[in-house]
ChimeraX commands (.cxc) that place a marker at each C-alpha (Angstrom):
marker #1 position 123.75,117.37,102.95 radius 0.5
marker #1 position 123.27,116.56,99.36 radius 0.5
marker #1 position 125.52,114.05,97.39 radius 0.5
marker #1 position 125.57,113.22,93.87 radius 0.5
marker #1 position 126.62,109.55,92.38 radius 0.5
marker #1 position 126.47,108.11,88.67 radius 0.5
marker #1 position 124.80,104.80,88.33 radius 0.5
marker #1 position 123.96,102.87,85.01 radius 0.5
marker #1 position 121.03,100.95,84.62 radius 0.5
marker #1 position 119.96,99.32,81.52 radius 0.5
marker #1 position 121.49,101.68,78.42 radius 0.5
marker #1 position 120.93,104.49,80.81 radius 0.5
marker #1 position 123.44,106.82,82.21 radius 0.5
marker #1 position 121.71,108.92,85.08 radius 0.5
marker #1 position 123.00,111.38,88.06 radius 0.5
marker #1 position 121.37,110.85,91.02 radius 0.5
marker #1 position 121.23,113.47,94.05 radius 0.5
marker #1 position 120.49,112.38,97.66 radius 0.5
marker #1 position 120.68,112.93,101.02 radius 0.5
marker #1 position 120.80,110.11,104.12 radius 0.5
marker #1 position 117.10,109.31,103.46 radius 0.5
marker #1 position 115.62,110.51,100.36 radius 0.5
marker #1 position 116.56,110.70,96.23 radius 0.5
marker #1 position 116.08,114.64,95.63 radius 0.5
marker #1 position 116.97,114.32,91.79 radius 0.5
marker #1 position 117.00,111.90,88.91 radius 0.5
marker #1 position 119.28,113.74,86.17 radius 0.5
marker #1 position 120.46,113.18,82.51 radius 0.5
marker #1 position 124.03,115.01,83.44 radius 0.5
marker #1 position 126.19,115.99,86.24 radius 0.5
marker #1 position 124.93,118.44,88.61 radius 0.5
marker #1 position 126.46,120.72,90.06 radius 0.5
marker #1 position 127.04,119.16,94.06 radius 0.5
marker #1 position 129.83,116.91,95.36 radius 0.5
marker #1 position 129.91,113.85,93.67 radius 0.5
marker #1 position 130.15,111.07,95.92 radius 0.5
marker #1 position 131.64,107.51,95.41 radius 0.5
marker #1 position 129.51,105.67,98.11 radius 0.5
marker #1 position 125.64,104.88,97.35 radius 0.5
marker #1 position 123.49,104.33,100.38 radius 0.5
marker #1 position 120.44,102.02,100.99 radius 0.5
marker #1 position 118.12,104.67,99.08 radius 0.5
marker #1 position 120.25,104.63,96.46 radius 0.5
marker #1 position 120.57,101.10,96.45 radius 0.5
marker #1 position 116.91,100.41,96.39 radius 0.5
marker #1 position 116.12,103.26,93.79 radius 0.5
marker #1 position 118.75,100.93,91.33 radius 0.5
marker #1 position 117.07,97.66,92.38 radius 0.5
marker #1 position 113.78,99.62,91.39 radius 0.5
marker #1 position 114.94,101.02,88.11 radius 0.5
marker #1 position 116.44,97.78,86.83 radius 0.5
marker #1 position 113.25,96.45,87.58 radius 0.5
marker #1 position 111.71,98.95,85.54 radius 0.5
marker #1 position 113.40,98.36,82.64 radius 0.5
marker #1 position 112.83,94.60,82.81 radius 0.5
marker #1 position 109.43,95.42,82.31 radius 0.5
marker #1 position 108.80,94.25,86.04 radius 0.5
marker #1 position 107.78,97.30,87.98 radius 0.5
marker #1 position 105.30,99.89,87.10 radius 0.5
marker #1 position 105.58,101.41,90.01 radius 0.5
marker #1 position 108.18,102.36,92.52 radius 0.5
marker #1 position 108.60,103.05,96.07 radius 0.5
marker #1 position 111.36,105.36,96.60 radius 0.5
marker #1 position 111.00,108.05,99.23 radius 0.5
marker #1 position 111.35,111.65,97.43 radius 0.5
marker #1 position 111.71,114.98,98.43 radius 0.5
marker #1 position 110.94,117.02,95.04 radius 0.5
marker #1 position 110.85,120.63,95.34 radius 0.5
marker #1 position 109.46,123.40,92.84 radius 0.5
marker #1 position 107.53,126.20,92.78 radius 0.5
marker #1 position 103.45,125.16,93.46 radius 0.5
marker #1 position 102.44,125.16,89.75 radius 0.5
marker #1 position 105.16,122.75,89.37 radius 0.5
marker #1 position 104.53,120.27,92.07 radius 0.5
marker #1 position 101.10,120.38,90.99 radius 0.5
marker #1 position 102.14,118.84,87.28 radius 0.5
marker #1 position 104.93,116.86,88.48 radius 0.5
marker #1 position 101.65,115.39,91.37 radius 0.5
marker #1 position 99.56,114.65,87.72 radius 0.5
marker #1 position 102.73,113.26,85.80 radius 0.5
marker #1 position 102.85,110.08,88.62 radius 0.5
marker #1 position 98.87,109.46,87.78 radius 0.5
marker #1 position 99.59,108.83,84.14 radius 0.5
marker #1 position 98.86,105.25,83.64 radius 0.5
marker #1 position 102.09,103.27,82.81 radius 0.5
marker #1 position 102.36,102.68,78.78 radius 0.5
marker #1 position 99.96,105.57,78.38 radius 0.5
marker #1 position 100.95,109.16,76.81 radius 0.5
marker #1 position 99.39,112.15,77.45 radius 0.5
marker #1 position 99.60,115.36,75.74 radius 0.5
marker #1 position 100.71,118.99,76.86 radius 0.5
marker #1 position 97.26,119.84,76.42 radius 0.5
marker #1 position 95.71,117.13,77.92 radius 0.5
marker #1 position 97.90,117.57,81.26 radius 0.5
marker #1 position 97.35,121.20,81.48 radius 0.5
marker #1 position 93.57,120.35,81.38 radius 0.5
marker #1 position 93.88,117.49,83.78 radius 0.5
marker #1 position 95.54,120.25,85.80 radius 0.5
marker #1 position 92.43,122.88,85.60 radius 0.5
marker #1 position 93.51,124.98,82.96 radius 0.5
marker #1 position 93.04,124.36,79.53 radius 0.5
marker #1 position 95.85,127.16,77.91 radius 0.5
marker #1 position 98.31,126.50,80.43 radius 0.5
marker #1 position 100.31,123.78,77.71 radius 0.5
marker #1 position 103.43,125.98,77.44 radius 0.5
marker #1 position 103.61,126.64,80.80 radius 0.5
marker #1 position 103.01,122.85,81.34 radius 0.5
marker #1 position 105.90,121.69,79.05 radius 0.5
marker #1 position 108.03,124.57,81.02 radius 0.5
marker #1 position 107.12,122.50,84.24 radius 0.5
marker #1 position 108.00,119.44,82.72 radius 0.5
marker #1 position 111.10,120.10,81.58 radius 0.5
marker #1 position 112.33,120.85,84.76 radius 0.5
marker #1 position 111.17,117.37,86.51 radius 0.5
marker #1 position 114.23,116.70,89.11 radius 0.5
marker #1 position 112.68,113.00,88.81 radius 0.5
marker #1 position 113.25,111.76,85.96 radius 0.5
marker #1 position 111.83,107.99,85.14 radius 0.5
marker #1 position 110.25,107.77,88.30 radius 0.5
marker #1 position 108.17,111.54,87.69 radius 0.5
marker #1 position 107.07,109.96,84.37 radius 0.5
marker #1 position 107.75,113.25,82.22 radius 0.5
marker #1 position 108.57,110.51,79.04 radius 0.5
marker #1 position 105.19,110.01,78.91 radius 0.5
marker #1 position 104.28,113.35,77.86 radius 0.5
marker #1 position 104.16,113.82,73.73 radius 0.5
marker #1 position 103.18,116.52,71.40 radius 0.5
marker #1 position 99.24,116.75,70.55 radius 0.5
marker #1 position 100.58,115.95,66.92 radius 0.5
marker #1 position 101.73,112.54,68.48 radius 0.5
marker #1 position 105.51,113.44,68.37 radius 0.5
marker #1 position 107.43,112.99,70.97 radius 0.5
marker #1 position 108.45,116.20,71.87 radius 0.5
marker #1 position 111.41,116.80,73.93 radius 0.5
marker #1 position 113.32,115.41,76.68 radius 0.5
marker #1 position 115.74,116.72,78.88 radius 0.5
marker #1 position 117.48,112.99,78.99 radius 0.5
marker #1 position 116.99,113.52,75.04 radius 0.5
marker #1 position 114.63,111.38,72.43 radius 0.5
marker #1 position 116.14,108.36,72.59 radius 0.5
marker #1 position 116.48,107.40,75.63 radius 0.5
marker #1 position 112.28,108.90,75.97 radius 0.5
marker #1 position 111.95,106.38,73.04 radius 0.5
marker #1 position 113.47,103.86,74.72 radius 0.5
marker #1 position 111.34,104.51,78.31 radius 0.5
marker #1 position 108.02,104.48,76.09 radius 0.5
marker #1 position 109.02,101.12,74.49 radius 0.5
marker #1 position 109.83,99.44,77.87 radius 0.5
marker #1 position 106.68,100.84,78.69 radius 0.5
marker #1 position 104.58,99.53,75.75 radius 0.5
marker #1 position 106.81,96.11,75.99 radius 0.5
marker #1 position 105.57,95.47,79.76 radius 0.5
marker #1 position 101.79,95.71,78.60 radius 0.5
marker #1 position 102.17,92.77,77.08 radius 0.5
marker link #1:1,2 radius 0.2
marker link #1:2,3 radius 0.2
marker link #1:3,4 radius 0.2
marker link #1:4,5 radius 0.2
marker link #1:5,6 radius 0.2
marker link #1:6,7 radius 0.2
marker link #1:7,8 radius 0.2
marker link #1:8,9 radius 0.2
marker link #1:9,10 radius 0.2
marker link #1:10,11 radius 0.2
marker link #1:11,12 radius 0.2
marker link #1:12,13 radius 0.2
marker link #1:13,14 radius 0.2
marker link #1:14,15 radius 0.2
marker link #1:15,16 radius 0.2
marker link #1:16,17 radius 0.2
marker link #1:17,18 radius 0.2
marker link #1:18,19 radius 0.2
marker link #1:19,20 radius 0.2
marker link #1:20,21 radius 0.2
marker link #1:21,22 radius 0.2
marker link #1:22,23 radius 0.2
marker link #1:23,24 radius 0.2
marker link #1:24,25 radius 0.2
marker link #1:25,26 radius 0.2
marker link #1:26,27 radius 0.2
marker link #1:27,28 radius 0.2
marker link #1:28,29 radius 0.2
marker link #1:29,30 radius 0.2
marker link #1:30,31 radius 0.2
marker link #1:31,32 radius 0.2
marker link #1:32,33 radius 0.2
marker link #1:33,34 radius 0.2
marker link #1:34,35 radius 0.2
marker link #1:35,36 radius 0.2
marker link #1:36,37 radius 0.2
marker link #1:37,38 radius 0.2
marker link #1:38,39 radius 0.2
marker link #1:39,40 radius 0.2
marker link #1:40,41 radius 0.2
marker link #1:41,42 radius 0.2
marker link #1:42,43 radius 0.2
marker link #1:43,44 radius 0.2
marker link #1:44,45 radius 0.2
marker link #1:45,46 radius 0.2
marker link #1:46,47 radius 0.2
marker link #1:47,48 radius 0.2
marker link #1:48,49 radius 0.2
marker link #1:49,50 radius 0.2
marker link #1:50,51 radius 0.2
marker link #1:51,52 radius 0.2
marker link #1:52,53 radius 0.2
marker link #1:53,54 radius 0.2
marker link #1:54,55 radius 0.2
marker link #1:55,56 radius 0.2
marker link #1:56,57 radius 0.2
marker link #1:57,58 radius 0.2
marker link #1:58,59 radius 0.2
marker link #1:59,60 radius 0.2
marker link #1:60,61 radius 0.2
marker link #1:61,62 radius 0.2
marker link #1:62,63 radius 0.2
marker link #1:63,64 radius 0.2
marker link #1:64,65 radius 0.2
marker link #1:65,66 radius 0.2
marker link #1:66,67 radius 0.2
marker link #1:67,68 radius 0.2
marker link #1:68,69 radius 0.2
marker link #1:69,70 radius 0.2
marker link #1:70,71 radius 0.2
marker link #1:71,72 radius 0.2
marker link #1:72,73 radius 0.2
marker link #1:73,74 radius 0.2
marker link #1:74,75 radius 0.2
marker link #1:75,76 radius 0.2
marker link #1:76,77 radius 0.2
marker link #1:77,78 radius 0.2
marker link #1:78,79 radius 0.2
marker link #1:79,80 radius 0.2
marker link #1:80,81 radius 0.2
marker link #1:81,82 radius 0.2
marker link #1:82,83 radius 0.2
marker link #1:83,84 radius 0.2
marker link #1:84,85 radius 0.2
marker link #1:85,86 radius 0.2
marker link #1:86,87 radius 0.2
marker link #1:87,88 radius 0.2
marker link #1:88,89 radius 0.2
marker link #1:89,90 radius 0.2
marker link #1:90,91 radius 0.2
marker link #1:91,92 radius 0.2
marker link #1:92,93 radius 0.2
marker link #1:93,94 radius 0.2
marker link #1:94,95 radius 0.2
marker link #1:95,96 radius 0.2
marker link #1:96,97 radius 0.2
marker link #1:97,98 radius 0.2
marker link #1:98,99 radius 0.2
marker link #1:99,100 radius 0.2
marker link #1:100,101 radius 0.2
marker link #1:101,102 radius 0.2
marker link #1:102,103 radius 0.2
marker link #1:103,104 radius 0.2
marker link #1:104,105 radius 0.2
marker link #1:105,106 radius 0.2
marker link #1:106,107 radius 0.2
marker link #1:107,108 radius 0.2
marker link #1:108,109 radius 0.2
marker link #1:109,110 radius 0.2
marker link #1:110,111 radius 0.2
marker link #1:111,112 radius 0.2
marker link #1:112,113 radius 0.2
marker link #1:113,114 radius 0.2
marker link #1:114,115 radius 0.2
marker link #1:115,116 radius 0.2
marker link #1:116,117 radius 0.2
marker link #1:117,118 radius 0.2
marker link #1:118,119 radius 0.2
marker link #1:119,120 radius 0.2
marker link #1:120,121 radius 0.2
marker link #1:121,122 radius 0.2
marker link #1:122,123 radius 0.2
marker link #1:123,124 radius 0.2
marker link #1:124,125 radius 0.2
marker link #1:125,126 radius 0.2
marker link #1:126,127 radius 0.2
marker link #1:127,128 radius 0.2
marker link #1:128,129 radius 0.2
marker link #1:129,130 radius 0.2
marker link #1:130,131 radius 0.2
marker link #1:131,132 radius 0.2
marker link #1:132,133 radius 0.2
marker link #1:133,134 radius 0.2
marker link #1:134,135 radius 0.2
marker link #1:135,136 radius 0.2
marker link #1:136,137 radius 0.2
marker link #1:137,138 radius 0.2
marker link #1:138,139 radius 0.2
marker link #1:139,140 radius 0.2
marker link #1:140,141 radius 0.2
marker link #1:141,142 radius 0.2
marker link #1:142,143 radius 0.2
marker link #1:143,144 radius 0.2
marker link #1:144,145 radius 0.2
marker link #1:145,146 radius 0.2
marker link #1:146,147 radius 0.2
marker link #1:147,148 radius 0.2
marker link #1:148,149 radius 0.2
marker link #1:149,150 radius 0.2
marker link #1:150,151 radius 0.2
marker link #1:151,152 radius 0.2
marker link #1:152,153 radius 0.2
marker link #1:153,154 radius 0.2
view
């Protein structure tokens, strides 16, 4: 069973969906499952995790996931967690990373739907231009994720 709970970490408002042993979803808004008032131990540690993120103290996390998509999908959202924390990639570039070169708007379709947000680094995606694009959590809070980012290089 699938429960839903609101946490707030950093200036971040997110929805987070999980079951007794795995976070299924990291959203911008409310889904559409029972929300649920009582975190559990994943939960707990996915906060922990995130607030360490934002300190600029974790780069990577450790949160069992259970992310499903269609296999194009998983296959982007598989590249998305080898982008190098502070780095940006392109729509192009991941879509070539991924073994096809004209697949960028079917790429930015895959990455728009990311149930893991923060954790599936989709921020880290930008225009070719060197916009940022979009962002399902919206562009400044993708602003904000890069420069946490770009702040825990140095």
């Amino acid at each position: 069973m699938l429960n839903q709970i609101k946490i707030k970490v950093d200036q971040f408002v997110l929805y987070v969906v999980f079951s007794d042993t795995h976070i299924h979803g990291i959203y911008w808004n409310e889904q559409k499952i029972k929300m649920n008032k009582k975190a559990n131990e994943v939960v707990f540690e996915l906060q922990k995790q995130l607030c360490e993120f934002c300190m600029g103290k974790r780069k990577k996390f450790n949160i069992p996931l259970n992310i499903e998509g269609t296999i194009f999908q998983r296959k982007v959202w598989e590249k998305l967690q080898k982008i190098p924390y502070g780095k940006t990639y392109s729509y192009k570039e991941l879509a070539e990373s991924i073994g096809n070169k004209k697949a960028s708007r079917a790429v930015g379709n895959a990455n728009g739907k990311n149930p893991i947000s923060i954790i599936v680094p989709c921020h880290r995606v930008i225009s070719s231009s060197g916009d940022l694009g979009g962002y399902a959590g919206g562009l400044d809070n993708k602003r904000r994720l890069l420069e946490i980012e770009t702040d825990g290089l140095n």
